[in-house]
C-alpha positions as CSV (number, residue, x, y, z in Angstrom):
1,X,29.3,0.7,-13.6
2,X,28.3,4.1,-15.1
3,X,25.3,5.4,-12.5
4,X,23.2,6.7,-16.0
5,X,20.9,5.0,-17.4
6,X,21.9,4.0,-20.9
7,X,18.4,3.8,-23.2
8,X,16.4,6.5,-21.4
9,X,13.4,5.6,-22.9
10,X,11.1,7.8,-21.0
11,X,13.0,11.0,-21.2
12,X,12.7,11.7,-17.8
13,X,16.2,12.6,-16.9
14,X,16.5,10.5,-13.9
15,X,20.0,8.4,-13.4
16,X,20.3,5.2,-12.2
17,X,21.2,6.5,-8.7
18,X,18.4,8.7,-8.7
19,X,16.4,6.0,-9.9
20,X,17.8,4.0,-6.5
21,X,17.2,7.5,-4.7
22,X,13.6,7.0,-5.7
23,X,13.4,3.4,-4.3
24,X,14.4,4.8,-0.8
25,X,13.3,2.5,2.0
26,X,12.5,4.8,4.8
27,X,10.9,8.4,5.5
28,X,9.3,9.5,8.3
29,X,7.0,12.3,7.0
30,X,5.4,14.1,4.0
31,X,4.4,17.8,4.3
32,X,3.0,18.8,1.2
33,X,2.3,22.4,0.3
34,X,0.3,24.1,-2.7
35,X,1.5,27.3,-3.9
36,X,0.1,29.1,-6.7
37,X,-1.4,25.8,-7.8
38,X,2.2,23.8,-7.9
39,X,2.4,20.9,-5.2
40,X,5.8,20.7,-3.4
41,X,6.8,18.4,-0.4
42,X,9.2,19.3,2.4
43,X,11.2,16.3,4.0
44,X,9.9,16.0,8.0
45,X,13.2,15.4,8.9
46,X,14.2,16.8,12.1
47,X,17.0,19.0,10.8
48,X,14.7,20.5,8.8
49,X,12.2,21.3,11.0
50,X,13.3,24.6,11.7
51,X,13.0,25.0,7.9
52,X,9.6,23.8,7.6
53,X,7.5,26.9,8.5
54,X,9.3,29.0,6.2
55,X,9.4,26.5,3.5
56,X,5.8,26.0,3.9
57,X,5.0,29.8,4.1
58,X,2.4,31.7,2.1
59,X,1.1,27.9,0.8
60,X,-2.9,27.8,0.3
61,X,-2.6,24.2,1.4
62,X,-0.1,21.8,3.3
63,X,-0.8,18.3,4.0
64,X,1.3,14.9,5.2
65,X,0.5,11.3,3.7
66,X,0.8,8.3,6.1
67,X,0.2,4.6,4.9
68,X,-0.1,0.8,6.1
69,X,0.0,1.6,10.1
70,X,-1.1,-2.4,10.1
71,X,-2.3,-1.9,13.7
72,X,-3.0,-5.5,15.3
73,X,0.1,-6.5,13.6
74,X,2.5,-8.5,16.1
75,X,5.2,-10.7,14.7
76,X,8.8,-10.1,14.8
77,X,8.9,-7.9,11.5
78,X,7.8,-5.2,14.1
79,X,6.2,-6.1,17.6
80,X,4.6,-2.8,18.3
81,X,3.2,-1.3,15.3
82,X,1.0,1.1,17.4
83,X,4.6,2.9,19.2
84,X,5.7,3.1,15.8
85,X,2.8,5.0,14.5
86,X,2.8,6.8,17.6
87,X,6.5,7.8,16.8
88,X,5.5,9.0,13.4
89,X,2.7,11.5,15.1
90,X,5.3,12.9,17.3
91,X,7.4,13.8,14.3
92,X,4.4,15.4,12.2
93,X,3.5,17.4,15.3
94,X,7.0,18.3,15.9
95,X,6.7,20.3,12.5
96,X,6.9,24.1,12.9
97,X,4.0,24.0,9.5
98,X,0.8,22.7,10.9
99,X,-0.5,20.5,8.1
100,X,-4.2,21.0,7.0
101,X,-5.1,17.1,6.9
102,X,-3.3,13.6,6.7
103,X,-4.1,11.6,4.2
104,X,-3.7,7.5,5.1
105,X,-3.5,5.6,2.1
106,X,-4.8,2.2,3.4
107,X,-4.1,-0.6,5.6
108,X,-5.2,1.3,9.0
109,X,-5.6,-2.5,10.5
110,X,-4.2,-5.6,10.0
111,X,-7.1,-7.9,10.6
112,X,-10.3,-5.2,10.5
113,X,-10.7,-5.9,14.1
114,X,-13.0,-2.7,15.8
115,X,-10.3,-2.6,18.4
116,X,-7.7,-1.9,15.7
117,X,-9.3,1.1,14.3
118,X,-10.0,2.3,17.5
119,X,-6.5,2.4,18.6
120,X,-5.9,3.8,15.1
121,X,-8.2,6.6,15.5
122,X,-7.2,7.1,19.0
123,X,-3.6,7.9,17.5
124,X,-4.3,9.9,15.0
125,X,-6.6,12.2,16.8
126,X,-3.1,13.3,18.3
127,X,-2.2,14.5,15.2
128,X,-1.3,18.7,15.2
129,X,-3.8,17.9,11.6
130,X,-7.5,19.5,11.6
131,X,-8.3,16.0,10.1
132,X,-7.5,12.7,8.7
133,X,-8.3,11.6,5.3
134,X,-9.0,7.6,4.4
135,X,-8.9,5.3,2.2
136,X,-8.9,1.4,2.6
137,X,-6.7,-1.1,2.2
138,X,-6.6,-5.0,1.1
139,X,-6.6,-5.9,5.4
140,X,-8.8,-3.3,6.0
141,X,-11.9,-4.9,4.4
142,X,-10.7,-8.6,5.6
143,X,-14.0,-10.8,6.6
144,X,-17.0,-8.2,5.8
145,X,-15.9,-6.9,2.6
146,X,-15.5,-3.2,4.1
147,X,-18.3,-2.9,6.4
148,X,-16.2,-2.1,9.7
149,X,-14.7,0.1,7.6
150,X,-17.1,1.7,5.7
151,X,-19.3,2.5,9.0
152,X,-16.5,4.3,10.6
153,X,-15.0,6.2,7.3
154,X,-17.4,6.1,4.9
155,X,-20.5,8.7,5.3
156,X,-20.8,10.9,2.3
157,X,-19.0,8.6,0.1
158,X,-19.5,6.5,-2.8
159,X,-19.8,2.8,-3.3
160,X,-17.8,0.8,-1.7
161,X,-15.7,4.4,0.1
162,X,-14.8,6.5,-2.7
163,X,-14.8,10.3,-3.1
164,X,-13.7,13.6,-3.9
165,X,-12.7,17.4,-2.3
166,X,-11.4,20.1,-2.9
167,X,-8.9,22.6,-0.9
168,X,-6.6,24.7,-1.7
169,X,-7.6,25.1,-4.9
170,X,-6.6,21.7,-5.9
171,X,-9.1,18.6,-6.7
172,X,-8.5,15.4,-4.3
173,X,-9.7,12.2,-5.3
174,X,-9.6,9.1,-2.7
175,X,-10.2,5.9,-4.7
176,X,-10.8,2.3,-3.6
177,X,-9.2,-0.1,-5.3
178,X,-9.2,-3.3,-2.9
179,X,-12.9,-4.5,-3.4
180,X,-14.3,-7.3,-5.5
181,X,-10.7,-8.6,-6.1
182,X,-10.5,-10.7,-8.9
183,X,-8.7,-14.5,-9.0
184,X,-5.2,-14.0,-10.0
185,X,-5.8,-10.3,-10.6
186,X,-4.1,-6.9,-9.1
187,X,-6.2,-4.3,-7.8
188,X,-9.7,-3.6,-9.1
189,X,-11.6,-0.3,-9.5
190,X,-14.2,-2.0,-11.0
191,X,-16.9,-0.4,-13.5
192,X,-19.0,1.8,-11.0
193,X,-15.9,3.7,-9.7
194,X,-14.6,4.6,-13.3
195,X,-18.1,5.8,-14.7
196,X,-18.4,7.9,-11.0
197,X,-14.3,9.0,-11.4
198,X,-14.8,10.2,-15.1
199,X,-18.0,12.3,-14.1
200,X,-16.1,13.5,-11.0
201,X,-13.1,15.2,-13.1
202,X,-15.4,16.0,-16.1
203,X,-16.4,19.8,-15.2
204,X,-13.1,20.7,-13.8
205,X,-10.7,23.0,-15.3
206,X,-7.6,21.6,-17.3
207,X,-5.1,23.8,-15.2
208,X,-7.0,22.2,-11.7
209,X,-4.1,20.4,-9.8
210,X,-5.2,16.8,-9.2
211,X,-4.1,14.7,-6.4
212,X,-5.1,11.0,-6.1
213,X,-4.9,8.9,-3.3
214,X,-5.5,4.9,-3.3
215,X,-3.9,1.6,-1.3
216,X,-2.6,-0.2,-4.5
217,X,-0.4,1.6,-6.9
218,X,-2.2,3.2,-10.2
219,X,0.8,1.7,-12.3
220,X,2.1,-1.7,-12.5
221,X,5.3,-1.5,-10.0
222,X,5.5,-5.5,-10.3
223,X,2.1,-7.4,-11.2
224,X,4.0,-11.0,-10.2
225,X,3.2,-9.9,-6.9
226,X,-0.2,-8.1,-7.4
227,X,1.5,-4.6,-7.1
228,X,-0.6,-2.4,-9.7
229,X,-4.2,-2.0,-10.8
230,X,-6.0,-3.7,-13.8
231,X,-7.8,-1.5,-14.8
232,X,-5.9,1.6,-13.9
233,X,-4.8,2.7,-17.4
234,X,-8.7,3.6,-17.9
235,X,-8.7,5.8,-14.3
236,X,-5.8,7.8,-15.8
237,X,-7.2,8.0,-19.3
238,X,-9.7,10.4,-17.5
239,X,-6.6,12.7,-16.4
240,X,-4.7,13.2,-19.6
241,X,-6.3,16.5,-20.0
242,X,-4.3,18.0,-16.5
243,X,-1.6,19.3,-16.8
244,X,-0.7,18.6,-13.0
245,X,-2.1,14.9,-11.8
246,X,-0.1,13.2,-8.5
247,X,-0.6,9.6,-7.6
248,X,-0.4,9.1,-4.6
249,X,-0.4,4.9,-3.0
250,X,0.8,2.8,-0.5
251,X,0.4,-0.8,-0.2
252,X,4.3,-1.9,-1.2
253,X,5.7,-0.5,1.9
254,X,8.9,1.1,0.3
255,X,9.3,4.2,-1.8
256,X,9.1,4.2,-5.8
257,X,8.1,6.6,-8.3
258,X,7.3,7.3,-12.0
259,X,6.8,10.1,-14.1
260,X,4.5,9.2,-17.0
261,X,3.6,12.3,-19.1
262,X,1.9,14.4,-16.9
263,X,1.1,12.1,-14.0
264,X,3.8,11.6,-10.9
265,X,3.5,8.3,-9.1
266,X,4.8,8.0,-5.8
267,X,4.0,4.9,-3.3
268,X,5.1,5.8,0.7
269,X,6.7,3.8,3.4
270,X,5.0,2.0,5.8
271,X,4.7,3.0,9.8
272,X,4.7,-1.0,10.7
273,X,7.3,-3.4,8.9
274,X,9.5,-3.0,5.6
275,X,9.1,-5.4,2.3
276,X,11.2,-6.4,0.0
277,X,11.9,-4.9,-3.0
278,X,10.2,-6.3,-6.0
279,X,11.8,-10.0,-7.1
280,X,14.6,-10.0,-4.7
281,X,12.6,-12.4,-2.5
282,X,10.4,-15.6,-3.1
283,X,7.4,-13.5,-2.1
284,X,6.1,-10.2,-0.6
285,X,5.7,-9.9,3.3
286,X,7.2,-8.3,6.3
287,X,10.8,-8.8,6.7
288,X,12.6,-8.6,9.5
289,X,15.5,-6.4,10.5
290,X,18.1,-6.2,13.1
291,X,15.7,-4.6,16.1
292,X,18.3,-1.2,16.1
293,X,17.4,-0.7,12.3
294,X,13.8,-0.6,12.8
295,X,13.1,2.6,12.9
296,X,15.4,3.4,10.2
297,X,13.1,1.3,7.8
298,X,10.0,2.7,8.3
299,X,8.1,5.9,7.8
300,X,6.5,7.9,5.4
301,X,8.4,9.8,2.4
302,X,7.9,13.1,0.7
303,X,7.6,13.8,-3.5
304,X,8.1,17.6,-4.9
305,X,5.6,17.8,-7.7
306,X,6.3,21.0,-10.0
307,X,3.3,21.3,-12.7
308,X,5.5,21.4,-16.1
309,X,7.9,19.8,-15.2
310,X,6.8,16.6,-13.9
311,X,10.4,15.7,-12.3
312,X,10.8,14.2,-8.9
313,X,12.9,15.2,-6.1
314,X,13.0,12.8,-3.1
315,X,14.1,14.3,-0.2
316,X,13.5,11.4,3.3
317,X,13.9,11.0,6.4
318,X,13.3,8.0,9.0
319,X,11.9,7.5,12.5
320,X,15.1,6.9,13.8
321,X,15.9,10.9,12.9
322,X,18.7,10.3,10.4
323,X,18.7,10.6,6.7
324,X,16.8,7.7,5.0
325,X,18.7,5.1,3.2
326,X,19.1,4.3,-0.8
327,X,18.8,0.4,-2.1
328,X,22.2,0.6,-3.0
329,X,23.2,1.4,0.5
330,X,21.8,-1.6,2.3
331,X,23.6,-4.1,1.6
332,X,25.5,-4.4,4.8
333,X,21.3,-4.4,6.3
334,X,20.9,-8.2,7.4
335,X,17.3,-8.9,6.3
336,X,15.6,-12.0,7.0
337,X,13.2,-13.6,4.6
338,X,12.2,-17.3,4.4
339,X,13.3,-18.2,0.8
340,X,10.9,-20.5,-0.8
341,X,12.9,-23.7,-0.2
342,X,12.0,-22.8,3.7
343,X,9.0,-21.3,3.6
344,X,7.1,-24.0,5.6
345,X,7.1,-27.8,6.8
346,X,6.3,-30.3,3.4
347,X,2.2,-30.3,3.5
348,X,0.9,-33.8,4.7
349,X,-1.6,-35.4,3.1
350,X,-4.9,-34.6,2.1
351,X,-3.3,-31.0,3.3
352,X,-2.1,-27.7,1.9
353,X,0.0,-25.0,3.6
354,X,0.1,-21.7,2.6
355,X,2.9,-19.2,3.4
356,X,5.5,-16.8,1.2
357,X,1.6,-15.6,-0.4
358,X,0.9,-19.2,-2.6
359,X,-0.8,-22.3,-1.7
360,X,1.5,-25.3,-1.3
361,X,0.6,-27.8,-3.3
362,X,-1.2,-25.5,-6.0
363,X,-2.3,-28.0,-7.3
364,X,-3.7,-31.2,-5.2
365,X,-5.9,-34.9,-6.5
366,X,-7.7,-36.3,-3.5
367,X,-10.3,-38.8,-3.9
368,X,-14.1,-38.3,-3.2
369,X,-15.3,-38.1,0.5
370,X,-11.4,-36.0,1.3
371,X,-11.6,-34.0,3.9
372,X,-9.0,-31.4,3.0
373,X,-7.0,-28.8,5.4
374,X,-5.5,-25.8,4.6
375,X,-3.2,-24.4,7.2
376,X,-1.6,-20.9,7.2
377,X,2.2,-20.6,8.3
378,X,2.7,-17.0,6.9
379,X,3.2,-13.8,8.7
380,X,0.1,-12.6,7.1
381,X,-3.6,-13.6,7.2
382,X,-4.8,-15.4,3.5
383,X,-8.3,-17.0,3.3
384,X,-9.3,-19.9,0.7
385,X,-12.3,-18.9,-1.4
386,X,-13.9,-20.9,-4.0
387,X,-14.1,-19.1,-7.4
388,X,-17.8,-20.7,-8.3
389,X,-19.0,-20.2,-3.8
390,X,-18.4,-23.8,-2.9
391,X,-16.2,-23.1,-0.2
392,X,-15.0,-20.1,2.0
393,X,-12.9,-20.3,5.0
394,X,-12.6,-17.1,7.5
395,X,-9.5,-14.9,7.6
396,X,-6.9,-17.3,8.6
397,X,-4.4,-15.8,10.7
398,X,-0.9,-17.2,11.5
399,X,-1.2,-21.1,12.2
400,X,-4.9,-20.8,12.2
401,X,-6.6,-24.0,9.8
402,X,-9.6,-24.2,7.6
403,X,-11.0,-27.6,6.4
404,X,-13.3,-29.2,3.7
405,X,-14.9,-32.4,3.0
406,X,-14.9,-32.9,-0.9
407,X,-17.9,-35.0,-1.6
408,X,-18.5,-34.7,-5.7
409,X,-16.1,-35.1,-8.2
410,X,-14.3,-32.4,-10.0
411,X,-12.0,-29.8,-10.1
412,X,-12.4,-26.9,-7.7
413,X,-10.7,-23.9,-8.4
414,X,-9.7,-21.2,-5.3
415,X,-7.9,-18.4,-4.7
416,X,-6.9,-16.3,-1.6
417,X,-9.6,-13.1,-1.8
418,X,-7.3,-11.2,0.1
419,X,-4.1,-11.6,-2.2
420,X,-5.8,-12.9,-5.3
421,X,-2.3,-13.6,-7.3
422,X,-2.9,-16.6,-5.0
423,X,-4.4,-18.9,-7.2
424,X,-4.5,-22.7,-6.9
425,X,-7.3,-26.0,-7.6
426,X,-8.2,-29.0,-5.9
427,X,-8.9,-32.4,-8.4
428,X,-11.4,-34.9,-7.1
429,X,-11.5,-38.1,-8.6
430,X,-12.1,-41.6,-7.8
């Protein structure tokens, strides 16, 4: 099989190899430096360490990007997330280039449990970094809609958490695009956040560098699983007119990038379990490898942005201190997923299991007076919300149940509000 791509639509002069490159699974760290307004990132791998300070030297500005630490997170995908990030610190601190700031690009917690941001926090303070930058993720406004989150990270911002800085001579931009999820939808930024974001950018300079930084990619990497933002393509309308704009997300824990006109796209690795890549499993979710692979599945990955060029060069590393690993090169990698016809034990009636991120039935007839149960046998907490406020369970963690009596007939429509692509209705009739 020839390794180019045959109808290069895009232009973009990436091969099918690099194209794999791009979809590395593992990285341990980002540093990113700003020189003479052009963004580059240096691998933290620790044969290049020694490289680092001179890469790094005469930058305004150099920074790292960490994402989905997941701390509270305890199945077998990864049953100590915290030594993991831990492991991660150790490697940014290990860097002879002392970053400026980290920015974490969601998912700090698993369940938004104060004792998971504090051991967060505690772990990051041990960063060489003079501070950490935040943005939420999806599991980090699980329960309250954000509160927890928004008391400890959200002074001086916007909204539900969103904001702006500048360093370096480069405009930052931390966005929130896990709020008010919608049934069925991706990510949402939601009307307030576009009219503040086009305000925001409006007086700056066409040559500024931009950089921003949200959970859920700004570009549909597959929307069957939720993995993009609805209304995104109006965020990036507002950035046409730079001629240097990086995206920076997390969420899909795995490397992939895009170059779209003048915009770079670039999702990181997680510091807490791998996922698989888009379509090659019945659903997203951790997956579990071999226990002496861990380490070489996780981590965070570095992007060199050049303004004017807008080409990628991936360049990662893992926290197992070897070279990261290309798609195409794991395919001796045992990787357990439970395919659909497994995911679960057949729902009883007048019940509904949920697991592999849908709702099984999707699509239930009880009679009136039914008390229903919903019971959760996934790796990851869901909830069951009523799309008109009949009904609202609480953040249903692994094998935890929620149940309701269904007195009235009609047809009840719900969806998960933490993964909305979890859609599903209950029928009452006599």
């Amino acid at each position: 099989m020839a390794k180019y791509i045959d109808k290069d639509q895009s232009n973009d002069g990436v091969d099918r190899r690099g194209f794999l490159q791009c979809m590395a699974w593992a990285g341990t760290g980002v540093l990113w430096a700003l020189k003479g307004g052009v963004l580059k990132s240096y691998a933290m791998d620790p044969a290049n360490l020694s490289g680092l300070g001179k890469a790094a030297a005469g930058a305004e500005l150099s920074f790292v990007q960490i994402s989905d630490s997941h701390i509270g997170f305890d199945k077998p995908a990864n049953p100590d997330v915290s030594k993991t990030l831990l492991e991660a610190v150790s490697r940014i601190n290990a860097s002879a280039a002392k970053p400026a700031f980290i920015l974490h690009t969601g998912d700090i917690s698993h369940l938004s449990k104060p004792s998971e941001f504090d051991t967060a926090e505690q772990i990051l303070k041990g960063t060489s970094a003079e501070r950490v930058f935040y943005v939420p993720g999806e599991h980090d406004f699980i329960g309250d809609n954000g509160a927890q989150y928004l008391e400890r990270y959200g002074k001086g911002t916007s909204g539900k958490g969103w904001y702006s800085f500048d360093r370096g001579g480069a405009h930052f931009v931390g966005l929130v695009n896990v709020a008010d999820l919608k049934p069925g939808g991706m990510g949402n930024l939601g009307h307030d956040q576009l009219e503040w974001l086009e305000k925001d950018v409006k007086h700056l300079s066409a040559s500024t560098p931009i950089v921003v930084f949200a959970h859920i990619p700004l570009w549909a990497v597959y929307p069957e699983w939720g993995w993009g933002t609805d209304d995104s393509a109006q965020a990036l309308s507002y950035l046409k007119r730079f001629g240097s704009v990086s995206v920076l997300n997390g969420h899909i824990h795995q490397i992939m990038q895009k170059v779209e006109g003048n915009v770079t796209f670039h999702t990181a690795m997680s510091t807490a379990f791998p996922q698989p890549a888009p379509g090659t499993a019945p659903s997203p979710g951790p997956m579990k490898v071999p226990d002496d692979k861990l380490r070489s599945v996780l981590g965070i990955t570095e992007v060199n942005f050049a303004r004017g060029s807008h080409m990628l060069a991936v360049m990662d590393s893992n926290l197992a201190g070897g070279a990261a690993m290309a798609m195409d090169s794991m395919a001796g990698m045992s990787m357990e997923k439970k395919p659909a016809s497994m995911a679960a034990p057949a729902a009883g009636k007048n019940e509904v299991v949920i697991d592999n991120f849908s709702f099984a039935p999707d699509d239930i007839t009880v009679a009136p007076g039914t008390k229903l149960t919903w019971t959760n046998k996934d790796d990851v907490p869901h909830n069951v919300v009523s799309t008109t406020g009949k009904f609202k369970s609480p953040t249903l963690d692994t094998d935890q149940q929620f149940s309701f009596t269904f007195a009235d007939p009609g047809t009840y429509d719900y969806y998960c509000a933490i993964h909305p692509r979890m859609t599903a209705k209950v029928i009452v009739k006599a």
